[in-house]
C-alpha positions in Angstrom: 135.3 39.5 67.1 134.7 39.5 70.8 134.6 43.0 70.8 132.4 43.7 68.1 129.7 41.1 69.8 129.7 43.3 73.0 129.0 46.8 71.1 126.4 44.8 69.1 124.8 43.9 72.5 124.9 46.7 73.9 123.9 49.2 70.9 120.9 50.9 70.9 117.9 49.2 69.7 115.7 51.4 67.0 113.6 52.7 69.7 117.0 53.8 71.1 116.7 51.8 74.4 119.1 49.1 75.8 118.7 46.1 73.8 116.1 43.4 75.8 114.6 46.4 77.6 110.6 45.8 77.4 108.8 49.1 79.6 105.9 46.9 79.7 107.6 44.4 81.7 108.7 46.7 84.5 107.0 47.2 87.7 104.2 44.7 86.9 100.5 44.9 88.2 101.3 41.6 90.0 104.5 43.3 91.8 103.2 46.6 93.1 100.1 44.8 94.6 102.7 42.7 96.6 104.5 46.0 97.4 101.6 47.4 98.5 100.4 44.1 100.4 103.7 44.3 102.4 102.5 47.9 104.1 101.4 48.0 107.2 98.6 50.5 106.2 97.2 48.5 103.7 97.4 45.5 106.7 95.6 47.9 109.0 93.0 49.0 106.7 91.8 46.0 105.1 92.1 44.3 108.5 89.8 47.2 110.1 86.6 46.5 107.5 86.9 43.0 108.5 87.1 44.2 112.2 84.2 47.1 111.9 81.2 44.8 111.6 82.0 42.6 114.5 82.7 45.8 116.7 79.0 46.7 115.6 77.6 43.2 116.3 79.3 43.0 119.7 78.0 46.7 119.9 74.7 45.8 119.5 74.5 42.7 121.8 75.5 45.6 125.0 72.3 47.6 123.1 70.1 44.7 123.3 70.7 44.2 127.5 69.7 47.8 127.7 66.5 47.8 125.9 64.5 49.8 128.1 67.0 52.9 128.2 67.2 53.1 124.3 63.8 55.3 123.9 62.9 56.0 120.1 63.9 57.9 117.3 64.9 57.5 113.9 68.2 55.8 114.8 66.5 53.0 117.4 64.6 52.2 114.3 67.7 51.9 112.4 69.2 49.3 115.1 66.3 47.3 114.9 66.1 47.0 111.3 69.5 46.0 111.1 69.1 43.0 113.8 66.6 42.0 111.9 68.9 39.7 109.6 72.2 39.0 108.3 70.8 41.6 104.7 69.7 44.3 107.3 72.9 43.9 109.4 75.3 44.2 106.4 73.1 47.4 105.6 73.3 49.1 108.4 76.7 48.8 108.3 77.8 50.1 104.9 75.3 53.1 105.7 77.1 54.2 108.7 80.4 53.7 106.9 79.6 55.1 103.6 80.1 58.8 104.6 83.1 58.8 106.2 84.9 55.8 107.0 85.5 54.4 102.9 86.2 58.0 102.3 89.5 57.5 104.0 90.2 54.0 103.0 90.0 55.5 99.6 91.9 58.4 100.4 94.7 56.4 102.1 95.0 53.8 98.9 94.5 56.2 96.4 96.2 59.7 98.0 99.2 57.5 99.7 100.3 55.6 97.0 102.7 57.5 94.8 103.4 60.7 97.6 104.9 58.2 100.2 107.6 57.0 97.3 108.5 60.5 97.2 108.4 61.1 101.1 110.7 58.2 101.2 113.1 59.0 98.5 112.4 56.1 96.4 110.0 57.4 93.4 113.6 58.5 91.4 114.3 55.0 91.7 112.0 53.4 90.6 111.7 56.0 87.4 115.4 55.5 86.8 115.0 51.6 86.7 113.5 53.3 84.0 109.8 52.7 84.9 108.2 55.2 82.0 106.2 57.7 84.4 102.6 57.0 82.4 103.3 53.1 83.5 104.1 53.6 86.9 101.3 55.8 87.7 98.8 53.8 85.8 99.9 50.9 88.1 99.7 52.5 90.8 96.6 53.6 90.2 95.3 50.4 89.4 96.4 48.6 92.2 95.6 51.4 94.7 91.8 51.5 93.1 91.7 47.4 93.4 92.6 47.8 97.4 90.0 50.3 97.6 87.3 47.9 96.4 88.6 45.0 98.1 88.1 47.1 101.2 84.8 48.0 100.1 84.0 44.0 99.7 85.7 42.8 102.8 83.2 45.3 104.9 80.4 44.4 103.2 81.2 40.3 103.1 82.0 40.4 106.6 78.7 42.3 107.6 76.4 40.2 105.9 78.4 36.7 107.0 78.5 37.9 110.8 75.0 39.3 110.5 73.3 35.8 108.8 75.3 33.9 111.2 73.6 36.0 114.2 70.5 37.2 112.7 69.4 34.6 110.4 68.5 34.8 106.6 65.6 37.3 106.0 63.9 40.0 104.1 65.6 43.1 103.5 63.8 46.2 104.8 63.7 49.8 104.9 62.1 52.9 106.1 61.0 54.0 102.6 59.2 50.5 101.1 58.2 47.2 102.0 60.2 44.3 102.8 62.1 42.9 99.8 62.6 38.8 99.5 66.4 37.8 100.5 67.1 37.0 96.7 66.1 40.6 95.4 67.5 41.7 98.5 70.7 40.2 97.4 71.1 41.5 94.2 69.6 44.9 95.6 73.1 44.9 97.8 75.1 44.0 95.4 73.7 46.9 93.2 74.3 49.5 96.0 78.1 48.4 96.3 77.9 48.5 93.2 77.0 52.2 92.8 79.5 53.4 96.5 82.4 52.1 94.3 81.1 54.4 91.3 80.2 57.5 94.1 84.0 56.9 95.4 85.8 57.0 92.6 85.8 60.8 92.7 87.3 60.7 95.7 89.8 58.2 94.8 90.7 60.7 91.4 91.3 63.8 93.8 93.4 62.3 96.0 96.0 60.5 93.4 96.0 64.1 91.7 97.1 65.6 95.4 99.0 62.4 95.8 101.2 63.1 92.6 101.4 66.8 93.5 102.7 66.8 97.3 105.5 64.9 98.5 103.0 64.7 101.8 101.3 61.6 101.9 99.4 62.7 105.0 98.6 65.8 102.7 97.2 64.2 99.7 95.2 61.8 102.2 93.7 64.4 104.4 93.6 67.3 101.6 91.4 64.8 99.5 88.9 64.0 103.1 88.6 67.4 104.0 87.5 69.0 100.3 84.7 65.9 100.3 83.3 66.9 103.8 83.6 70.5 102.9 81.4 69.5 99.3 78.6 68.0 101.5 78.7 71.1 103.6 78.1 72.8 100.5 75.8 70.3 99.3 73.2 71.0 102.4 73.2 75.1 101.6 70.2 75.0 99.8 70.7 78.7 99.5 73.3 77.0 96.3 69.9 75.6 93.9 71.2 74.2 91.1 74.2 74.7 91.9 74.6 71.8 94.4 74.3 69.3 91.4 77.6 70.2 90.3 79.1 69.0 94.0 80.6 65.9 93.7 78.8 64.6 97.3 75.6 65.8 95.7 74.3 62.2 94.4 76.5 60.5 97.4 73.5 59.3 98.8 71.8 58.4 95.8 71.7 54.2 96.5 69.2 54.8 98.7 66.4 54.4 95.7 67.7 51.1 95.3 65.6 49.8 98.6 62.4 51.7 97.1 59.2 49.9 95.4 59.8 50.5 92.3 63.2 51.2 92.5 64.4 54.6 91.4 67.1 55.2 89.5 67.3 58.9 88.0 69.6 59.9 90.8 71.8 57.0 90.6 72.3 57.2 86.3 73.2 61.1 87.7 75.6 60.0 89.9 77.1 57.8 88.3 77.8 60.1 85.4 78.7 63.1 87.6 81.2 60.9 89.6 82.7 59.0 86.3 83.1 63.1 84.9 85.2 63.6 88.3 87.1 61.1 88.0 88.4 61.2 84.7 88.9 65.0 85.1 91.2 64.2 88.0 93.2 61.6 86.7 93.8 63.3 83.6 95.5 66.3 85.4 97.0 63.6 87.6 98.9 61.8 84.5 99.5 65.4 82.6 101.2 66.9 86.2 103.3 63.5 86.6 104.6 63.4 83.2 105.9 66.7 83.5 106.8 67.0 87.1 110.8 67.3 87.9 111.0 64.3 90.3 114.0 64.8 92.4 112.8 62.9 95.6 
């Protein structure tokens, strides 16, 4: 009888799994974001956007006993826009880090996350736990994409807390339309993070493809940098035409109709779309490579 109650425990189910074996119930959203919390790069990171803005405020304080050596140009105007208050401060400083700087962030979340469990051996682990492959990578990718915005919101909540702190609560303003009252401003913000987290998640969809086709986390990271820098090389050819709206960097600067009067929004429903099309495209190879990819590291 004994017997018999073991083999009926440890039969098959109908799926054919082991009985009490749920695939939704491994490797849980909740766990992998505590994996991932654990890293030291995802320490560093998050910990440099809250750094960034009070490097630029102490930055600007040295700017501000130097007055007289500054002369003009476009960029003085810039400075003195964004000392202006704690709305003009936080702007400044997703402008300067919009091009570059969350382009990595992203990257490193998004092209890091499943080509370092390869680097270090343990991505056959975790698959033989078994974690079904389409689970794991959709985890993954939703934890590295909720990093990436969290990033995105620590820079831009630090900026504008530092910056109101220092600067006061005032206006927003802009070189291309008229101050704008702190509440619009607000929601003006808000709308242009809003829109950098749409523009981003291209880049965010090429590197998890390169990150689920190289065992190179450094690879995946810097092959999905580089092809965005060389896009907005290609972007300012305008020898290109029409063909530049196909780039993905093409509308990357798009949110900067959100601080016109009226605002204008035919490049932003653009981007949108064209970065939404990227995205999908590249997470769709990304899930069809993974699920058919020999993993033997």
């Amino acid at each position: 009888m004994a017997m018999t109650d073991l083999r009926r425990e440890t039969a098959p189910d109908a799926a054919g799994g082991a009985r009490g074996y749920r695939p939704r119930a491994t490797l849980s959203v909740g766990t992998e974001w505590r994996r991932q919390a654990s890293r030291r790069r995802t320490r560093f990171a998050l910990g440099f956007m809250v750094l960034l803005p009070l490097i630029i405020l102490v930055a600007f304080q040295f700017d501000r006993a130097g007055d007289d050596d500054n002369g003009g140009g476009e960029f003085a105007s810039l400075i003195e826009m964004a000392t202006s208050g704690g709305l003009n401060f936080a702007l400044f400083s997703i402008f300067v880090s919009a091009s570059f700087l969350l382009v990595v962030v992203v990257a490193l979340f998004c092209g890091d996350t499943v080509a370092s469990e390869a680097s270090w051996g343990s991505l056959r682990y975790l698959l033989a736990v078994p974690v079904p492959r389409a689970r794991l990578l959709a985890v993954k990718l939703v934890v590295a994409l909720g990093y990436s915005l969290l990033a995105l919101l620590l820079l831009a909540g630090t900026a504008l807390l530092v910056g109101t702190l220092r600067y006061g609560w005032s206006p927003l303003r802009s070189t291309v339309a008229a101050q704008i009252p702190p509440g619009e401003g607000l929601l003006r913000l808000l709308g242009i993070l809003g829109y950098l987290a749409v523009v981003l998640l291209a880049v965010a969809g090429l590197a998890f493809l390169l990150s689920v086709t190289t065992d190179a986390a450094l690879g995946a990271v810097g092959g999905a940098v580089l092809l965005w820098i060389l896009s907005s090389i290609l972007d300012q050819i305008t020898a290109l035409g029409a063909l530049r709206g196909l780039l993905p960097t093409h509308y990357a600067s798009a949110w900067l109709g959100l601080l016109s009067t009226p605002v204008q929004t035919d490049d932003i429903v653009k981007g949108a779309i064209s970065a939404t099309c990227y995205a999908t495209v590249f997470w769709s190879l990304a899930f069809w490579r993974f699920t058919r990819k020999d993993v033997t590291s």
